[in-house]
C-alpha positions in Angstrom: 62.3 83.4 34.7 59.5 85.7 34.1 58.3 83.7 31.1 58.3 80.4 33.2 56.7 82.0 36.0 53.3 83.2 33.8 53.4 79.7 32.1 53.1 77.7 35.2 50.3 80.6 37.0 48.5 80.2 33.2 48.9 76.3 33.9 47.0 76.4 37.3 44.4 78.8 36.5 43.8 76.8 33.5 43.4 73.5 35.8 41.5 75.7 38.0 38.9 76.5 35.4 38.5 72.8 34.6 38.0 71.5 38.2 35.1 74.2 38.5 33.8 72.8 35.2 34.0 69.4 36.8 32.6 70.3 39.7 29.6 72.0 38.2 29.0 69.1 36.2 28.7 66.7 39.6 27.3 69.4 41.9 24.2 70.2 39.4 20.8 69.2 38.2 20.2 65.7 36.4 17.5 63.8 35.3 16.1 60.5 34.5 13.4 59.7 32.3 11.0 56.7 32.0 8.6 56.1 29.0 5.3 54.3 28.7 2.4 53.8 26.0 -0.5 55.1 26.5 -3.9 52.5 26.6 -5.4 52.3 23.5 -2.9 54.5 21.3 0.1 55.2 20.1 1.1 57.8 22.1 3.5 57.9 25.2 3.6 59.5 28.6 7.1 60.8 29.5 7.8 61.0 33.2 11.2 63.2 34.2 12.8 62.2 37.8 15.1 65.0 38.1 18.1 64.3 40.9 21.3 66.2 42.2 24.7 65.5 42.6 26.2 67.1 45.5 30.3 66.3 45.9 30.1 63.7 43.9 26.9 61.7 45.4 23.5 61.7 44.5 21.4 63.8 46.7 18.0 62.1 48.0 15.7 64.9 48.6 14.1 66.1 52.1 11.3 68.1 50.7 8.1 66.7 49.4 8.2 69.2 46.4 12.0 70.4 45.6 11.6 71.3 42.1 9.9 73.2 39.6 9.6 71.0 36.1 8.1 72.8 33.3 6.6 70.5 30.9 7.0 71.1 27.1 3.6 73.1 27.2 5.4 75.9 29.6 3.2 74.5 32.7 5.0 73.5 35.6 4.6 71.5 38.6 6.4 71.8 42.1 6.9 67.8 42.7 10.0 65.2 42.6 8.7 64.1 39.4 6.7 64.8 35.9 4.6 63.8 33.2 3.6 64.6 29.9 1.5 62.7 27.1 2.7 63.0 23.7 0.8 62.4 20.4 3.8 63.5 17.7 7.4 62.5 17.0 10.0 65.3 18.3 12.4 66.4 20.7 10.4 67.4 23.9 12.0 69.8 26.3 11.6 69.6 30.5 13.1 72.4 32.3 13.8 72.0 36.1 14.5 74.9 38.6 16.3 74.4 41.9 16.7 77.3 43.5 18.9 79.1 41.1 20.1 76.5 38.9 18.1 75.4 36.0 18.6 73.0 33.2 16.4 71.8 30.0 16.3 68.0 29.7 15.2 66.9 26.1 14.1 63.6 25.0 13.3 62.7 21.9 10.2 60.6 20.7 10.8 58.8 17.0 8.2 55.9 17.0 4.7 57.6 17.2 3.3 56.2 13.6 0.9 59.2 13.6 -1.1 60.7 10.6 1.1 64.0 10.3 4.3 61.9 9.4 2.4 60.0 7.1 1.4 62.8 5.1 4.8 64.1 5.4 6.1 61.1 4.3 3.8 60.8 1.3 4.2 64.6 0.3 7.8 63.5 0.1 6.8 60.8 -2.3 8.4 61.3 -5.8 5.5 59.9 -7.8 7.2 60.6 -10.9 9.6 57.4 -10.5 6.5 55.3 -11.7 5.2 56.0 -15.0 2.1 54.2 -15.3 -1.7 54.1 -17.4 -4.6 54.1 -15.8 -8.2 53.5 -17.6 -12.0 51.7 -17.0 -12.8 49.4 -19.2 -15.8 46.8 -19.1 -16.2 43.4 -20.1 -18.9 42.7 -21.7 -19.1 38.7 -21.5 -18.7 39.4 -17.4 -21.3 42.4 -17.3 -18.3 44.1 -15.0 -16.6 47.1 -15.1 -12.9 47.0 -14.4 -10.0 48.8 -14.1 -6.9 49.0 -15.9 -3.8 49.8 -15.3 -0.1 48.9 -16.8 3.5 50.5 -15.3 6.7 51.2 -17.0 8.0 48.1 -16.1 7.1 45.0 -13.7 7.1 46.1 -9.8 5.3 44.8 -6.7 1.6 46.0 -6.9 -1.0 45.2 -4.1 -4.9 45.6 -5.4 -7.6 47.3 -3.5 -8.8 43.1 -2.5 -5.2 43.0 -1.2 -3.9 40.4 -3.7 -0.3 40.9 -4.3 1.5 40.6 -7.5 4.9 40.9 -9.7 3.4 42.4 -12.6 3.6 45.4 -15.4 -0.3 45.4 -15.7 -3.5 44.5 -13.6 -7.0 43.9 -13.9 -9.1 44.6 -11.2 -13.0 43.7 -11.4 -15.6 45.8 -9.4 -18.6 43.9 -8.9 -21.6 46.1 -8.3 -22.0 49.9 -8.2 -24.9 52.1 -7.6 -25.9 55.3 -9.2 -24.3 58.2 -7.5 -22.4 56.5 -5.0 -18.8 56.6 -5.2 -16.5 53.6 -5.0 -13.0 54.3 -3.2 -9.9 52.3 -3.9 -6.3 52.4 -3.8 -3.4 50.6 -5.7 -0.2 50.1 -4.2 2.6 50.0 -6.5 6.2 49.6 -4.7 4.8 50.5 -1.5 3.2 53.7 -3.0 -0.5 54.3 -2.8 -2.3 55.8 -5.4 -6.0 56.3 -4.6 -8.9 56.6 -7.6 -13.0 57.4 -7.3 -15.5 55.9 -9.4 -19.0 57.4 -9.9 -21.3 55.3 -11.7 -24.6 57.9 -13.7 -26.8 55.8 -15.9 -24.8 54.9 -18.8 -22.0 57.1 -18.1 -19.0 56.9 -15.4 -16.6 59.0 -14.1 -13.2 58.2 -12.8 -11.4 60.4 -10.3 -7.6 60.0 -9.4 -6.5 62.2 -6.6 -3.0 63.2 -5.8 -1.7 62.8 -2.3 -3.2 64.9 0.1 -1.0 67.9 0.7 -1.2 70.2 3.9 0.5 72.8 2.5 -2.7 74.1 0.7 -5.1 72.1 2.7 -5.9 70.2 -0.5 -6.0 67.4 -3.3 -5.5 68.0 -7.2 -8.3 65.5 -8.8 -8.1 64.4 -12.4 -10.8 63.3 -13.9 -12.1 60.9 -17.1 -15.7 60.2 -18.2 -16.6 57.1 -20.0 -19.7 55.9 -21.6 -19.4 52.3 -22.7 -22.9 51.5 -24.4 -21.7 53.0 -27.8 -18.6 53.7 -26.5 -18.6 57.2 -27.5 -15.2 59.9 -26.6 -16.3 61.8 -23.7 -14.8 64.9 -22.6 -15.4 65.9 -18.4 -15.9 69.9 -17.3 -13.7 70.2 -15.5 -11.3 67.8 -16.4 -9.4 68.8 -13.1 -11.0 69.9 -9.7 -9.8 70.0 -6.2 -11.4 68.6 -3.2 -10.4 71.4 0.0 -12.6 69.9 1.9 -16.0 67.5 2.4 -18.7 68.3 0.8 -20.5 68.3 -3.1 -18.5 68.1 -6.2 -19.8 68.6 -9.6 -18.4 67.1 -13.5 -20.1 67.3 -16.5 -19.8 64.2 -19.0 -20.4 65.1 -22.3 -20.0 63.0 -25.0 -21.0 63.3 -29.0 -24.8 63.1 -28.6 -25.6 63.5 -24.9 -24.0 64.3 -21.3 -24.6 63.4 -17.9 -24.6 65.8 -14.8 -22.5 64.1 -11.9 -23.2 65.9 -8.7 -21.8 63.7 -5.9 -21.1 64.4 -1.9 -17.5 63.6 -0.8 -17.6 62.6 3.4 -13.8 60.9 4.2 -11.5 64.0 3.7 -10.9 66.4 6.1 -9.2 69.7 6.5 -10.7 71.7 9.1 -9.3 71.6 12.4 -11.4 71.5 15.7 -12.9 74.8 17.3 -11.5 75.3 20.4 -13.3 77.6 23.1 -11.6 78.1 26.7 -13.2 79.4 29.9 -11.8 79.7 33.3 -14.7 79.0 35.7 -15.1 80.2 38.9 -14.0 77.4 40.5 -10.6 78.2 38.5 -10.8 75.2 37.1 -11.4 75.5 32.9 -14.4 74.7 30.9 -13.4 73.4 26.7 -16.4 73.5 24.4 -14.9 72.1 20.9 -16.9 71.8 17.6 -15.8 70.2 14.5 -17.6 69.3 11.2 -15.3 65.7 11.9 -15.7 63.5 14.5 -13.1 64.4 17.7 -10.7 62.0 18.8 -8.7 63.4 21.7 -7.3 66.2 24.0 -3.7 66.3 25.8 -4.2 69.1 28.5 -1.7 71.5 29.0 -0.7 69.7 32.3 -0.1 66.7 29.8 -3.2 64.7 30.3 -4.4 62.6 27.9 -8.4 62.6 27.2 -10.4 60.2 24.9 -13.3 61.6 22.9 -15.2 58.2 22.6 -18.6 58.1 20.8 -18.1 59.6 17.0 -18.5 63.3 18.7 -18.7 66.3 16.5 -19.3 68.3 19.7 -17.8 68.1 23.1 -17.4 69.4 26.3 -15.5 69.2 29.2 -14.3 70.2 32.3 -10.9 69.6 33.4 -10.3 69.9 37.2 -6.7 71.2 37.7 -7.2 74.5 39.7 -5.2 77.7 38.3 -3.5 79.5 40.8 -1.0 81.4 38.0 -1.0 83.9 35.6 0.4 82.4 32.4 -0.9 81.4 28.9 -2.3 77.3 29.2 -2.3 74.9 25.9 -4.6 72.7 25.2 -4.3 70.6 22.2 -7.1 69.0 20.5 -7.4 66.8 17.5 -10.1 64.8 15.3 -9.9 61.1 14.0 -8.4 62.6 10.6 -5.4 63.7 12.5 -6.4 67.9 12.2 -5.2 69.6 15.0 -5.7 72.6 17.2 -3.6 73.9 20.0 -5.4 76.6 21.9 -4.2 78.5 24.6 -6.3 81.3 27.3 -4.4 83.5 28.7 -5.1 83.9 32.2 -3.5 87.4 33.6 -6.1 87.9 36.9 -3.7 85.9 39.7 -0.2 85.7 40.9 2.7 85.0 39.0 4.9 82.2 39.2 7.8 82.0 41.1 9.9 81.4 38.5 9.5 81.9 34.7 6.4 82.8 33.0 3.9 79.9 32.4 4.6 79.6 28.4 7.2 78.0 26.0 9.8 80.5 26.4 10.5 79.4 29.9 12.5 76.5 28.0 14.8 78.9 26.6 14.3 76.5 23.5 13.6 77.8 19.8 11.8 74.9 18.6 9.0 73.6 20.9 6.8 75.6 19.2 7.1 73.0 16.5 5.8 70.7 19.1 2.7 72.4 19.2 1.5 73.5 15.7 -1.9 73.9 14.4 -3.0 71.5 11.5 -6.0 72.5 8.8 -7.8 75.4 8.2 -9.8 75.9 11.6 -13.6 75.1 11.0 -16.0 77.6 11.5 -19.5 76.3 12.5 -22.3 77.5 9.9 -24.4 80.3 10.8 -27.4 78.4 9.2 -28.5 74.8 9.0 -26.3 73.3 6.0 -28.3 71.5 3.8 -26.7 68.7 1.5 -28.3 67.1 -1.6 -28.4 63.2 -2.3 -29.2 61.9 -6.0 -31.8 59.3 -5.4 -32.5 59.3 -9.7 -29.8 60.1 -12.3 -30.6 62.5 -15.1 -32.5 60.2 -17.8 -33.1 62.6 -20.4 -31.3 65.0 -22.9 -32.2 68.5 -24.6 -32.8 67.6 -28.4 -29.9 70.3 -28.9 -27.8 72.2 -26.5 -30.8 75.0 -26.4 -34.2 73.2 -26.7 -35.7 70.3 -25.3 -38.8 70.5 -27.2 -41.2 69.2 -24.4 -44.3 69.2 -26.6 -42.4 66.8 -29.3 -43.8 63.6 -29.4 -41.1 60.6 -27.8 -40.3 57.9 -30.6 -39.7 54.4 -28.9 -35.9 54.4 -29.5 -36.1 57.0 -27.0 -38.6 55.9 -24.9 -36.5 52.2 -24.2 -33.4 54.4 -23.9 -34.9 55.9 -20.9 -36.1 52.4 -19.6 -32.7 51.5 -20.0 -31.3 54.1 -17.6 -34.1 54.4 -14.7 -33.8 50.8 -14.3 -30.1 50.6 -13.9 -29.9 48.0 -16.6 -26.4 46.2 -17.2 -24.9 46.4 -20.4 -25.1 43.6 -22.5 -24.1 44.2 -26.2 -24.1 41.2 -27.1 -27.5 41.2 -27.2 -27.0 43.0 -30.1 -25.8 39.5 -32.3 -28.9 37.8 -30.6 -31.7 40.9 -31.7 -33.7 39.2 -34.6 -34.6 43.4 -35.3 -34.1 43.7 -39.0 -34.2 47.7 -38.8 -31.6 48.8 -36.2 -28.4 48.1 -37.2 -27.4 51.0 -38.3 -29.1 52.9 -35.2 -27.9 54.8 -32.2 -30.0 53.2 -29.7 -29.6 49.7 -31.2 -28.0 48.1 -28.0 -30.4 49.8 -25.9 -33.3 48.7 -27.7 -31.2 45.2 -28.0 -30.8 45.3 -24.2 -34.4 46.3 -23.3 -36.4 44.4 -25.5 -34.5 41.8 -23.8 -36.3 42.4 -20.7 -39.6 43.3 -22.2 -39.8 47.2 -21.5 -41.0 47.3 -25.2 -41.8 44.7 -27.8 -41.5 44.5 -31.3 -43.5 43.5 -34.2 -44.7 40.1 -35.7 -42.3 41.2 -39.3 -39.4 41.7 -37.0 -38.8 44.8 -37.5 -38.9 47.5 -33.7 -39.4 50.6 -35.6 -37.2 52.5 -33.7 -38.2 56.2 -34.7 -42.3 55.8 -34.9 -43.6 58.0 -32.2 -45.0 56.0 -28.7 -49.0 56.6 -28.2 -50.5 57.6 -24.8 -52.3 54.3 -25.0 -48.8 52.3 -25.7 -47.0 54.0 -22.8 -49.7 53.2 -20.5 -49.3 49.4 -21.3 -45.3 49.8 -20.9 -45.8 51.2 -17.5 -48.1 48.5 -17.0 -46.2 45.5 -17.9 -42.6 46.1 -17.0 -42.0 44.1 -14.1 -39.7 46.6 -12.2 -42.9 49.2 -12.3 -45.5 46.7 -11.0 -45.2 47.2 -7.5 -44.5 50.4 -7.8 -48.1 51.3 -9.8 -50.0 48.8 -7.2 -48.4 50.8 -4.2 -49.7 54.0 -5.0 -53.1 55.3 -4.3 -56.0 55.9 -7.3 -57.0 59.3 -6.2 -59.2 60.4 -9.5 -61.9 58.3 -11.5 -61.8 59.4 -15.1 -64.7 58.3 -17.4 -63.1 59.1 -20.6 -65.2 58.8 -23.8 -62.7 57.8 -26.5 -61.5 54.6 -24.4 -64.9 52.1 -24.3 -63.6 49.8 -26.9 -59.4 50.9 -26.9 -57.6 47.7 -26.5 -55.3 49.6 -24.0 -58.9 50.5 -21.8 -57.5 48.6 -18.9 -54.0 50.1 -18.7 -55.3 53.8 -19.2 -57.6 53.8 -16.3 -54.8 52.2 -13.9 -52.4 54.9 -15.3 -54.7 57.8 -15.6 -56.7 57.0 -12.5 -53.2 57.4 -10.8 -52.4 60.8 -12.5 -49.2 59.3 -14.3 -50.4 60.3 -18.0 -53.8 62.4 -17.8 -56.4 63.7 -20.6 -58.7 66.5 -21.4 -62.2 67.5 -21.1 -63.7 64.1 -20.6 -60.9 62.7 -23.5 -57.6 60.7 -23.1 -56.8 60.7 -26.6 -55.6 57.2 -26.2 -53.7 57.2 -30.1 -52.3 60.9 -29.8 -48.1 60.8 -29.2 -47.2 61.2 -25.5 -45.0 64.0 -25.8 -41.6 64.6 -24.0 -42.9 67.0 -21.0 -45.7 64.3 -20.3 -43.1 61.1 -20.2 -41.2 63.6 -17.8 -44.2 63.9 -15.3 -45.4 60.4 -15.8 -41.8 59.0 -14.4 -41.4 61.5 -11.6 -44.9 60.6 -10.8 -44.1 57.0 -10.3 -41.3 57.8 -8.2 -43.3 59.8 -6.1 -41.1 63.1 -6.7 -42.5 65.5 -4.6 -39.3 68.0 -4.1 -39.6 70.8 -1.6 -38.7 74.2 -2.2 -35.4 74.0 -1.1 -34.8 70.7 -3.3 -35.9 72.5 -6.3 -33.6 75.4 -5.8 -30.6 73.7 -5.6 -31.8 71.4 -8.9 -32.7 75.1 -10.4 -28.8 76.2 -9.7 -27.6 72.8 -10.9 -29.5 73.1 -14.4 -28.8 76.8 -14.1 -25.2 76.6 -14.9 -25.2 73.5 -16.9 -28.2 73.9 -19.4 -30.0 76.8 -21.0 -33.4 75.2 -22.5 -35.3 78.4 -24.2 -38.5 76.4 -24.8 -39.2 75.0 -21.6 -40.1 78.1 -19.2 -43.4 78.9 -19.8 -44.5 74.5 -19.6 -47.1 72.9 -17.5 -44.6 70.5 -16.6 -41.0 72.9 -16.0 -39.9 71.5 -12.7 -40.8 67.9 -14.1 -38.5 68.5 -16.9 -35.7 69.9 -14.8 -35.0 66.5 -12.4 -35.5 64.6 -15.9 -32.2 66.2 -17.0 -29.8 66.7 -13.9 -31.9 63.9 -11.7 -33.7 63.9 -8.5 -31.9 65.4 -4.8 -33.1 64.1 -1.8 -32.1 67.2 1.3 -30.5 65.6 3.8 -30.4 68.5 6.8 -27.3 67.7 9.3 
């Protein structure tokens, strides 16, 4: 009897229990939540309408503000209803307060195609399921350069001119690239994108791949490959890998058998800094932002959930946002730049009155993970203390030491040499096959034989009446003076600049190169000596140095030749050029001319 008595009080308590649980369930808070996008983005405002249930019916509020909603930034508002802007896929928590009872409402946002996933996604990547080459090649009946690549087996590959194919190997021609300017592509190989650099330097090239990015390290791994196709000579890169943290100037060294080529290049579409983020309440407790990236900005989302456009390709921004503080609590703002970088900053404002209820922060949610919500991405940028200065090639390196310590600057220039240079200051194509065409009967064995080939072509320097080029005799002051004269690319250059001296040398009267010396010499591209020119003497190497970089009009400042001193610094070691008329000449002739651009 006892027995059946404790199992029927057990029964009712039990269905006691769950009618209160029932009852809870219908008496407390709900919510309803209504989703829109945001103009112009991908983003989407979340508006919460919290309601009640009160004996089973839903309650319609008397008061104008009966709750307190905390948004996911830990800010709350004392309304019916809500919203918050959100620029991230996650599960976003709203808590609501009425009177004592409080619940967190989540709701989860899966469809914002933003840049974080998509680096996510490609770190993910397992690159090693495609096994493929990679190389540059050039055809020399087309004059192009292209690039090559076979796979392991046939897949779906789309080409950087977005031609799609079926294929185990591709082709892919690039038409035209200047010195010192990279070219950026991407092939897509079973929707995987692997991206590549090419730097084009004279005679030489250099071919980049770069790994995905990876926010781990704030970095990309960069392997790199050197090429030189007019004698297609092995060519080894220093370093053969690098890593790009960040924009900025790179450096590789080409070397090859009998020469090498300094590639000093400025990288501008990669970003890992995040904004700079200042806070200030003003005294019309409303808060002043002054952000400062080396990026351009994109957008805010304040920590009332506003969304704000930075429009106009700002590095720099300020604003005001007009929401008067009345709490104590810590207030997030996050802010990002157009390479998806972002900074969430908070001020923590301690001088008021507290809230009602919780604490204005993310612990009011009672939820582990909104933090995640909010995370900072990139190394934050730190504005320079001094102007930064950054360093444009405008002329590639065009000549080499005779050894890896001496140039010999006073050694006269033979006219292999002298076309060689030609060659490469004038951006010439290659064309070997105006090596079968050359009627030369004394360069076939020689290492400038396409480059003589290739410039005699175009006149920069003629041969003899017995066929024959004579490719070591040494060029006279008088002959380069009528090579500077009569190549076509140099005419308008000579004509444009001034004739500041008037020589009267003695030893030209009767020269047959009279005419060229005085519109060289009167121009101070190739001087003399004490009333002489010394019209048949051999130019030497210093002089052909000057006479170029006096064309061009290379004036560098100080800072300019600094930063060509460090570049030649830690990639050559002349011991015979120090004490020379002509040093700073000889410097741009082997790691080029830098043009400051101050930003």
């Amino acid at each position: 009897m006892k027995k059946s008595l404790i199992l029927i009080i057990s029964f009712l308590i039990i269905l006691s229990m769950n009618a209160l649980t029932y009852g809870a369930e219908n008496n407390g808070l709900r919510a309803e939540f209504s989703v829109k996008n945001v103009s112009g983005t991908n983003f989407k405002e979340i508006t919460i309408n919290p309601y009640r249930y009160v004996n089973g019916e839903r309650v319609v509020e008397e008061t104008e503000n009966p709750y307190y909603i905390y948004l996911p930034s830990g800010y709350f508002n004392n309304s019916k209803t809500a919203s918050y802007v959100v620029d991230k896929n996650g599960k976003y928590p709203f808590t609501v307060y009425y009177q004592n009872t409080k619940k967190t409402f989540f709701y989860t946002v899966n469809d914002i195609d933003n840049t974080d996933d998509e680096i996510e996604n490609s770190n993910k990547v397992d690159r090693n399921n495609v096994l493929l080459n990679y190389e540059l090649k050039y055809d020399y009946e087309k004059k192009q350069l292209l690039f090559h690549i076979t796979t392991d087996k046939v897949r779906n590959i789309i080409t950087p001119d977005k031609k799609a194919t079926i294929s185990n190997e591709i082709n892919y021609y690039i038409k035209a690239l200047e010195n010192n300017k990279p070219f950026d592509f991407s092939i897509m190989i079973d929707d995987e994108k692997y991206e590549y650099k090419i730097i084009k330097q004279g005679e030489y090239y250099l071919l980049a791949a770069l790994s995905p990015f990876d926010y781990d390290s704030y970095s990309t791994v960069v392997k790199y490959i050197g090429y030189n196709f007019i004698n297609n000579d092995e060519c080894t890169v220093f370093p053969s890998y690098d890593i790009y943290d960040d924009n900025g100037n790179y450096e590789a060294l080409v070397k090859s058998s009998s020469s090498q080529s300094l590639f000093n290049y400025n990288v501008n579409n990669m970003d890992y800094r995040r904004p700079d983020v200042s806070i200030n309440l003003l005294d019309d407790n409303t808060f002043e932002l002054e952000i400062k990236d080396d990026f351009e900005l994109d957008y805010l989302i304040t920590f009332d959930g506003k969304y704000v456009p930075i429009s106009g390709n700002k590095k720099e921004f300020k604003y005001n946002h007009s929401t008067i503080i009345d709490y104590d609590g810590d207030y997030i703002f996050t802010v990002v730049d157009k390479k998806g970088n972002r900074t969430v900053e908070s001020i923590v404002i301690d001088s008021k009155r507290n809230p009602r209820k919780h604490n204005i922060n993310f612990d009011v949610h009672d939820y582990k993970y909104t933090h995640n919500l909010f995370e900072n991405k990139g190394m934050i940028y730190e504005e320079p203390k001094e102007t930064s200065n950054y360093y444009e090639n405008i002329l590639v390196g065009y000549m080499n030491g005779n050894s890896s310590s001496n140039f010999n600057p006073s050694a006269p220039i033979t006219r292999a040499e002298m076309i060689t240079i030609f060659c490469r200051i004038n951006d010439l194509p290659y064309d070997t096959s105006q090596f079968l065409k050359t009627k030369f009967i004394d360069i076939n064995n020689h290492w400038a034989r396409h480059y003589i080939s290739m410039g005699s072509s175009k006149k920069y320097v003629s041969g003899y009446k017995d066929k024959t080029f004579r490719p070591d005799n040494y060029v006279t002051k008088a002959e380069f003076c009528e090579m500077l004269s009569k190549i076509s690319n140099f005419k308008s250059i000579i004509n444009s600049l001034p004739a500041t001296s008037n020589y009267e040398f003695k030893d030209i009267n009767t020269h047959w190169a009279k005419d060229e010396i005085i519109k060289i010499s009167n121009r101070s591209l190739v001087i003399g000596s004490n009333n002489y020119f010394y019209p048949d003497k051999p130019i030497n190497r210093a002089e052909v140095a000057h006479a170029i970089n006096k064309l061009y009009g290379f004036n560098p400042s100080n800072n300019e030749l600094k930063y060509m001193y460090s570049l030649y610094n830690k990639y050559y070691n002349f011991s015979d050029i120090n004490n020379n008329q002509y040093y700073n000449d000889i410097i741009i002739s082997v790691v080029g001319m830098y043009k400051e651009n101050i930003n």
